[in-house]
C-alpha positions as CSV (number, residue, x, y, z in Angstrom):
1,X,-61.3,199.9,79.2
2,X,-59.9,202.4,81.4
3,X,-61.2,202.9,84.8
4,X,-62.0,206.2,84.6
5,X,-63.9,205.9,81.7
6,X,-65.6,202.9,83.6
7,X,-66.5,205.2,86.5
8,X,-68.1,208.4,84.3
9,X,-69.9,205.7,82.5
10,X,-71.1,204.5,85.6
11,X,-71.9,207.5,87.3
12,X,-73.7,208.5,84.2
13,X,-76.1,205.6,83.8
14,X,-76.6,205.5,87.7
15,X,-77.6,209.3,87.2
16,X,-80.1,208.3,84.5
17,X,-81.7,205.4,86.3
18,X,-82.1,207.2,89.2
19,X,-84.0,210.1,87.1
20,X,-86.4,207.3,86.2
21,X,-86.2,205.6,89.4
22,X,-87.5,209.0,90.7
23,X,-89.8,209.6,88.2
24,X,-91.7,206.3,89.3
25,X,-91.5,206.8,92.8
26,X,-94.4,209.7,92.2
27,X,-96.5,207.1,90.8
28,X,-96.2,204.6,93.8
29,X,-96.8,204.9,97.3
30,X,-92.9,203.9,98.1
31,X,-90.6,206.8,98.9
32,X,-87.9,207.5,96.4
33,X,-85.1,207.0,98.7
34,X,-86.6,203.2,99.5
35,X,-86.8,202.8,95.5
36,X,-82.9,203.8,94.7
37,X,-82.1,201.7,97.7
38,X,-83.7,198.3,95.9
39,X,-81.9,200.1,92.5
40,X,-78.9,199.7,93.9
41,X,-79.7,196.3,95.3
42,X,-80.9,194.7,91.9
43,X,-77.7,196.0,90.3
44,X,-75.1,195.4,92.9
45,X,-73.6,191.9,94.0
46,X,-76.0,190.4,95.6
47,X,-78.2,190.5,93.0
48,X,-77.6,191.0,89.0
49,X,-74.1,192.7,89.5
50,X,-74.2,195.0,87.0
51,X,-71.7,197.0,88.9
52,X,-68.0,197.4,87.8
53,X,-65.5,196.4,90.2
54,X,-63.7,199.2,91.0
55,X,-61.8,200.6,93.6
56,X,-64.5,201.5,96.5
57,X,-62.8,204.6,97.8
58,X,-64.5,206.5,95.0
59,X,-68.2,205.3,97.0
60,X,-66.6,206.4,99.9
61,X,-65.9,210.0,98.7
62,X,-69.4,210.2,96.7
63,X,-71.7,209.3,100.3
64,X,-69.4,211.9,102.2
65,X,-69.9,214.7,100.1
66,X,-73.8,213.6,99.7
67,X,-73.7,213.2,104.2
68,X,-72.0,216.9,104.5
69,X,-74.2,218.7,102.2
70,X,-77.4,217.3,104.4
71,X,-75.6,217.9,107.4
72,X,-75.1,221.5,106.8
73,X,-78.8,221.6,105.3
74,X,-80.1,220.6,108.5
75,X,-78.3,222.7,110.3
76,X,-80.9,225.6,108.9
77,X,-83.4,224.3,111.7
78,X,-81.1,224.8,113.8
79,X,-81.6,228.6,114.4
80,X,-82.4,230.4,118.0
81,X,-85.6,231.3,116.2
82,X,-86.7,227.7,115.4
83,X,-85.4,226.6,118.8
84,X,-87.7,228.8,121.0
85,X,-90.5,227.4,118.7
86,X,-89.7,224.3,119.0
87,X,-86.8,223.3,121.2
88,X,-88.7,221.5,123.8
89,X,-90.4,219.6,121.8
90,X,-87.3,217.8,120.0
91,X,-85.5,218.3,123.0
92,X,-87.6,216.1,124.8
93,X,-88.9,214.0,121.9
94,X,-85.0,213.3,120.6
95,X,-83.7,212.4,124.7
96,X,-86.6,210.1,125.1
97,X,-86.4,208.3,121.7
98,X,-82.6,207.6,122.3
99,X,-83.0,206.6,126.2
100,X,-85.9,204.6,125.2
101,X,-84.9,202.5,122.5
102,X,-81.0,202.0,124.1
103,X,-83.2,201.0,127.4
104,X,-86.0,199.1,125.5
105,X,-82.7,197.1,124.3
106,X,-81.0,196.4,126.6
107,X,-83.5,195.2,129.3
108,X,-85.6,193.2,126.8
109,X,-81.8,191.4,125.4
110,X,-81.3,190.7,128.9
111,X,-84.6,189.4,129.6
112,X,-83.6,187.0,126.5
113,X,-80.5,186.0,128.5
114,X,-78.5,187.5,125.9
115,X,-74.9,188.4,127.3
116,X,-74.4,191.8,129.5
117,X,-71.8,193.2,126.9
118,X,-73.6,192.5,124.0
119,X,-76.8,194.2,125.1
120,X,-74.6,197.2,126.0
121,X,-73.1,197.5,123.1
122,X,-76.6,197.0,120.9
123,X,-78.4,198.6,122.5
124,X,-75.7,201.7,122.4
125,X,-76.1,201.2,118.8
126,X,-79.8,201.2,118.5
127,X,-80.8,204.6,118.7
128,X,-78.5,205.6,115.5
129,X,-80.7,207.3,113.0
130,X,-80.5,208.3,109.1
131,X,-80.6,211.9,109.0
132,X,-80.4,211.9,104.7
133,X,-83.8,209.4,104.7
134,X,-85.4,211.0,106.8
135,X,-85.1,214.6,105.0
136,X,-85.3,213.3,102.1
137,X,-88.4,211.6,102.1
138,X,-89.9,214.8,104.0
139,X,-88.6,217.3,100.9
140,X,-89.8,214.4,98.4
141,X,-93.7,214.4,99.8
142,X,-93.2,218.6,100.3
143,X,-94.1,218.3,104.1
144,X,-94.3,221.6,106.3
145,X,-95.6,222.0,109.8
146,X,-95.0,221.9,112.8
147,X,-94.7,217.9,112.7
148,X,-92.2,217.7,109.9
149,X,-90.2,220.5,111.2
150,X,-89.8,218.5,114.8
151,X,-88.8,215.6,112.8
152,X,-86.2,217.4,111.0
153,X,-84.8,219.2,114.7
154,X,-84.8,215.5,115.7
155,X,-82.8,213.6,113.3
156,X,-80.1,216.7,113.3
157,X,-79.6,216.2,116.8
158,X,-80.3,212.8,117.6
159,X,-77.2,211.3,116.6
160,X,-75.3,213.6,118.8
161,X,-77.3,212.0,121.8
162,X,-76.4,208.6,120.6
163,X,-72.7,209.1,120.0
164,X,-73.2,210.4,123.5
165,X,-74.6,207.2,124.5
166,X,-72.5,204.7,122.7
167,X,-69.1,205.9,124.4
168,X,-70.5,205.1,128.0
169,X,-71.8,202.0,126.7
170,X,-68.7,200.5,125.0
171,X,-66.9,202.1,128.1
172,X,-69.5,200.2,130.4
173,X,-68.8,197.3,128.4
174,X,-65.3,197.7,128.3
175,X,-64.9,197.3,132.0
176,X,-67.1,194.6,131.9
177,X,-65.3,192.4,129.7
178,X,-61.7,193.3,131.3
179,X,-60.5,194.6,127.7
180,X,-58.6,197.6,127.5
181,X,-58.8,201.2,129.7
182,X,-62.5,202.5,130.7
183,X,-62.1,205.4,129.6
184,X,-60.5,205.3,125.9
185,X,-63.8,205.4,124.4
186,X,-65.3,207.7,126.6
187,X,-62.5,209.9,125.8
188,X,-62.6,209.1,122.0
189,X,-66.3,209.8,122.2
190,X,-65.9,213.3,123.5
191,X,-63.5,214.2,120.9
192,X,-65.1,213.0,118.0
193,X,-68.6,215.3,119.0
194,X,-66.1,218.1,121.1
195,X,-64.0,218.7,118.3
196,X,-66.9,218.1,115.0
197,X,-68.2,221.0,117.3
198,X,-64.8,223.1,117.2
199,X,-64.5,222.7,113.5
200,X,-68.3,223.5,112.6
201,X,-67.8,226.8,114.8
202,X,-64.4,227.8,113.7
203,X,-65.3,227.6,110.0
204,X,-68.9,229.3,110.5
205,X,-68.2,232.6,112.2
206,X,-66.3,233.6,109.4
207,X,-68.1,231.4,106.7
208,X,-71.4,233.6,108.1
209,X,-69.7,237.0,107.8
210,X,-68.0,236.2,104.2
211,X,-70.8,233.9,101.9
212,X,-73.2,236.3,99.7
213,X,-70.6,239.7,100.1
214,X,-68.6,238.9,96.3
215,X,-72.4,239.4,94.8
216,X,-75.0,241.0,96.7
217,X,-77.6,238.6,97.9
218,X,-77.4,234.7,98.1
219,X,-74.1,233.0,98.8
220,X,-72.8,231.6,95.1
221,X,-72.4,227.9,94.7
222,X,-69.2,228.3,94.8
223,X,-68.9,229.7,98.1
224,X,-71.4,227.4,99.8
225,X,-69.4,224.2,98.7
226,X,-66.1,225.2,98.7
227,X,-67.0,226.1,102.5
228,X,-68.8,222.8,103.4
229,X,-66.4,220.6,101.6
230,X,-63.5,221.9,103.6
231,X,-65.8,221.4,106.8
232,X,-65.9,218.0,105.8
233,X,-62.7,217.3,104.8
234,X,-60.8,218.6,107.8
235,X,-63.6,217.0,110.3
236,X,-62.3,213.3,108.4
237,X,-58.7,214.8,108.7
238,X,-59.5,215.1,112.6
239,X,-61.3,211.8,112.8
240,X,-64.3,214.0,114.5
241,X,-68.0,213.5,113.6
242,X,-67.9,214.9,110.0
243,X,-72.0,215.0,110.0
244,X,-72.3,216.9,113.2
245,X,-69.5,219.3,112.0
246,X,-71.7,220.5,109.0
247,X,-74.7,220.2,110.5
248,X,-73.0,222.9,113.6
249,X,-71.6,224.8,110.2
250,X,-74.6,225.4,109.1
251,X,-76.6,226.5,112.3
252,X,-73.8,228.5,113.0
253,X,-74.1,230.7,109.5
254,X,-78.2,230.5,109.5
255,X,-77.8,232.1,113.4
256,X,-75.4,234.5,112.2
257,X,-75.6,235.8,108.7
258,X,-78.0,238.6,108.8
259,X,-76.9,240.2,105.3
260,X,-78.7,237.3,103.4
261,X,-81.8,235.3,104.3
262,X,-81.1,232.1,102.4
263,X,-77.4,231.1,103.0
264,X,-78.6,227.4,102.3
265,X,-80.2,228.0,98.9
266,X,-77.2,227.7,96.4
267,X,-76.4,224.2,97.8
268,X,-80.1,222.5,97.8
269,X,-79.9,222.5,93.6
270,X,-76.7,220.3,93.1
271,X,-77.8,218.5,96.5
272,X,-79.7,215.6,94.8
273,X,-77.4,214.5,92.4
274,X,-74.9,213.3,95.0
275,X,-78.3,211.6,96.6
276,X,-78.9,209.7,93.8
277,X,-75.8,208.3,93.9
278,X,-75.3,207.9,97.7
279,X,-78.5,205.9,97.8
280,X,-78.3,203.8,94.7
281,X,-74.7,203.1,95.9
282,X,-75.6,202.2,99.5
283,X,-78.5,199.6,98.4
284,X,-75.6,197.8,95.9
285,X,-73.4,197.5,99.3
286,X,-76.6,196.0,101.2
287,X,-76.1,192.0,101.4
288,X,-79.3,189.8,101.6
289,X,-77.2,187.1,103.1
290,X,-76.9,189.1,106.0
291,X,-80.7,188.6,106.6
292,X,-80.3,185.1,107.0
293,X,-78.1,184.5,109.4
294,X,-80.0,187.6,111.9
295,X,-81.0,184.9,114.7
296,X,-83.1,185.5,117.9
297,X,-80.8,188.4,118.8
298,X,-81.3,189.8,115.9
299,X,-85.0,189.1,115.8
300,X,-85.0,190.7,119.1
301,X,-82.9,193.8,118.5
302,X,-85.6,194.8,116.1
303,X,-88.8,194.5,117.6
304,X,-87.2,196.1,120.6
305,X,-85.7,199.1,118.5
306,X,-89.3,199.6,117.2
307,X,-90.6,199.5,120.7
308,X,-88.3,202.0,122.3
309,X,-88.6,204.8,119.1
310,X,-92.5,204.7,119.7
311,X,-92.3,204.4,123.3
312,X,-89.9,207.3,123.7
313,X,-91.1,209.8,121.2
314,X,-94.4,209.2,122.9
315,X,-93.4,210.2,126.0
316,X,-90.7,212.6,125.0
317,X,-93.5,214.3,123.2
318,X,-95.7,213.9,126.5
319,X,-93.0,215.4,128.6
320,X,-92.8,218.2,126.3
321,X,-96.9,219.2,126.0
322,X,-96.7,217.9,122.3
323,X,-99.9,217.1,120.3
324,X,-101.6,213.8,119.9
325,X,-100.5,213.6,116.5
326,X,-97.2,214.2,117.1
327,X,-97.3,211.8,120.1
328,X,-98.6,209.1,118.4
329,X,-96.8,209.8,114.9
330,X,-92.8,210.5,115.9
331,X,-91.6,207.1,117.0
332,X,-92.8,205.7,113.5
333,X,-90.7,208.6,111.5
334,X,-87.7,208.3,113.2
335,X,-87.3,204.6,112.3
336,X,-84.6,205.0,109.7
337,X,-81.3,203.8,110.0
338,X,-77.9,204.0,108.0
339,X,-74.4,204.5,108.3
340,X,-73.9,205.9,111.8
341,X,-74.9,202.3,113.2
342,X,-72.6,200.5,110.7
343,X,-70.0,203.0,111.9
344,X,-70.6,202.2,115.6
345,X,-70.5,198.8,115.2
346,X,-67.2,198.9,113.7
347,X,-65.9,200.9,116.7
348,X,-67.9,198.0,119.1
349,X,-66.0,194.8,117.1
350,X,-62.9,197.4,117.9
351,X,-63.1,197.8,121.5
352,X,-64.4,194.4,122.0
353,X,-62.7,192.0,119.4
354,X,-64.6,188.7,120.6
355,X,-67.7,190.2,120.0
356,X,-67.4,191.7,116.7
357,X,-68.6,188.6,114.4
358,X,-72.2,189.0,116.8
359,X,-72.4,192.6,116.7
360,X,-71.7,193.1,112.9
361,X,-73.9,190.4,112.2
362,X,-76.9,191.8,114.1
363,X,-76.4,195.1,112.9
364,X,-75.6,194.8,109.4
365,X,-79.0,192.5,108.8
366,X,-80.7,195.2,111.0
367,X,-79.6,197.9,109.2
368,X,-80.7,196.2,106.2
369,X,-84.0,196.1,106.7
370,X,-84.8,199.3,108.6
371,X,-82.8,201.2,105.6
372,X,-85.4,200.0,103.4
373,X,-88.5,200.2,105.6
374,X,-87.6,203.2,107.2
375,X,-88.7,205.6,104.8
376,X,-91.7,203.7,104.2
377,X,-92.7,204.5,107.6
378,X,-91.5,208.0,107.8
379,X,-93.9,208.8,104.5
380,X,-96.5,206.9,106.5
381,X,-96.0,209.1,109.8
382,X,-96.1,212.3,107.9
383,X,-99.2,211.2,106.0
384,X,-100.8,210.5,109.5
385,X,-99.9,213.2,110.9
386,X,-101.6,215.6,108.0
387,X,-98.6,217.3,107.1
388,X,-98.1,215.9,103.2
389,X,-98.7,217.7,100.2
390,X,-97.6,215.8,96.8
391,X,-98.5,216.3,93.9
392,X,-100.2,214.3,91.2
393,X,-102.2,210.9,91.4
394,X,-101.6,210.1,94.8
395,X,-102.0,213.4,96.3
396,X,-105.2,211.9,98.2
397,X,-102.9,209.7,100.2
């Protein structure tokens, strides 16, 4: 058969079974997101390989144009408004989380006896979040309030802090080790969050001064993707932060278009589609054997990841005069963790060649497991924290 008959066949199906996959999800306590990731576990190659074999570019293009949309969607909470509201509180909250959990990290590795370089680089990896759980599991359970809306300002800018992070580690680790110049990945750090912030800027002035003028009112569809996918595409092009371009894109047209209220609407209805797919497709790439071989450091990196999101969002959120149930709540939500730690672990076994076997390891099993707990515990935190209203039998959860 031909292989593009394969992939819409494919496509289709997944489509379908996520529908149902979905459907179920609102009669059990398991976010949706966690469901379509076991989906795509049970039908990729670990497991009952179901899936064609086809050329994996096409994944590639699917989970970018599903990351871009939820970057720019983000970027909504990013307005001056919401910022004066609550821009100390995931100011705080998001600097405390990622100093805490790279800190929590590295000290307890150490403690371990694990090797200097690879508790830098770990624990520069560690605070990486998953910005399309996380907001997905808060628009599946229809959270609003203050506590879901700090979540939200969090996981758009926490990355930026741990890219941040990760390029004085490697560097740090770098000159540790010998290998290479200090400051190529410091340098290659500040271009790829410098220049995601050029793009995202120089496409949104004009992008909030042009969407919703062809027809009065809401931007069109058309508008709003062609816009975002041409964010995307020339943040890849650049080799810059292709997340943080769309999510600066779309703080920059929700801070300046004044001619329409909603310039995010048109995009949110062909949004979860691409979802679907992304997360279904991610749990078919997940390998259990990667679980096996974790180890002690492994083991470790874990327990001390969980340790440092609780312990910083706590005191971030102290810090910042936050309320006990944020306090006690945020560390648990931000748990989540996807491709941006895959990604900086491939720049780690990059810069530091001997260690990449350990680091990949670690990381990949890691990533593994708080990909499909995560969400879990972000529905949990936002139950906790009052803020969840579903609908149907378990709406007294």
């Amino acid at each position: 058969m031909d292989d593009v008959a394969i992939m819409l066949i494919t496509l289709g199906v997944l489509l379908l079974l996520g529908l149902v996959t979905d459907a179920l999800g609102r009669h059990t306590p398991l976010p949706r997101v966690t469901l379509l990731l076991i989906l795509g576990f049970l039908i990729g190659p670990s497991a009952l390989d179901f899936l064609p074999h086809l050329d994996e570019n096409w994944f590639h293009v699917v989970a970018n144009m599903a990351l871009v949309m939820v970057g720019f969607l983000l970027g909504e909470r990013l307005t001056l408004s919401s910022m004066r509201r609550h821009g100390r509180l995931v100011l705080w909250i998001s600097i405390g989380s990622v100093v805490a959990t790279a800190g929590a990290v590295l000290v307890g590795l150490l403690l371990m006896g694990a090797r200097l370089d690879v508790a830098l680089l770990l624990a520069g990896i560690a605070p990486a979040t998953a910005p399309a759980s996380t907001a997905d599991v808060v628009h599946e359970v229809r959270a609003h309030g203050r506590f879901a809306r700090t979540l939200l300002g969090i996981v758009a800018v926490d990355d930026a802090w741990g890219l941040i992070l990760f390029s004085f580690m490697v560097t740090m680790a770098q000159t540790h080790t010998g290998q290479g110049e200090g400051m190529g990945p410091l340098l290659a750090g500040a271009w790829e969050l410098g220049g995601a912030l050029l793009v995202g800027i120089a496409l949104g002035i004009p992008m909030a001064y042009l969407t919703g003028r062809i027809q009065p009112g809401e931007p069109t569809l058309v508008e709003a993707l062609g816009l975002v996918f041409l964010c995307g595409g020339i943040a890849i092009w650049l080799d810059v932060s292709f997340i943080l371009a769309s999510m600066v894109l779309g703080s920059v047209v929700a801070n300046l278009a004044r001619h329409h209220a909603r310039p995010f609407h048109a995009i949110e209805g062909i949004e979860w589609p691409f979802m679907i797919l992304f997360f279904v497709l991610a749990g078919a790439s997940l390998h259990a054997e990667a679980l096996y071989g974790i180890g002690l450091v492994g083991s470790a990196y874990v327990i001390l990841r969980i340790i440092g999101r609780v312990l910083g969002a706590w005191v971030g959120g102290a810090i910042s005069g936050a309320g006990p149930l944020i306090r006690r709540w945020m560390g648990m939500a931000l748990m989540p963790q996807a491709g941006v730690a895959l990604g900086m672990a491939l720049v780690a076994t990059q810069c530091c060649p001997d260690l990449g076997r350990v680091i990949l390891s670690v990381v990949i099993a890691a990533t593994v497991l708080f990909e499909v707990i995560g969400p879990v515990l972000t529905r949990i935190a936002l139950i906790r924290a009052g803020e969840v209203h579903p609908v149907g039998k378990h709406a007294a959860e």
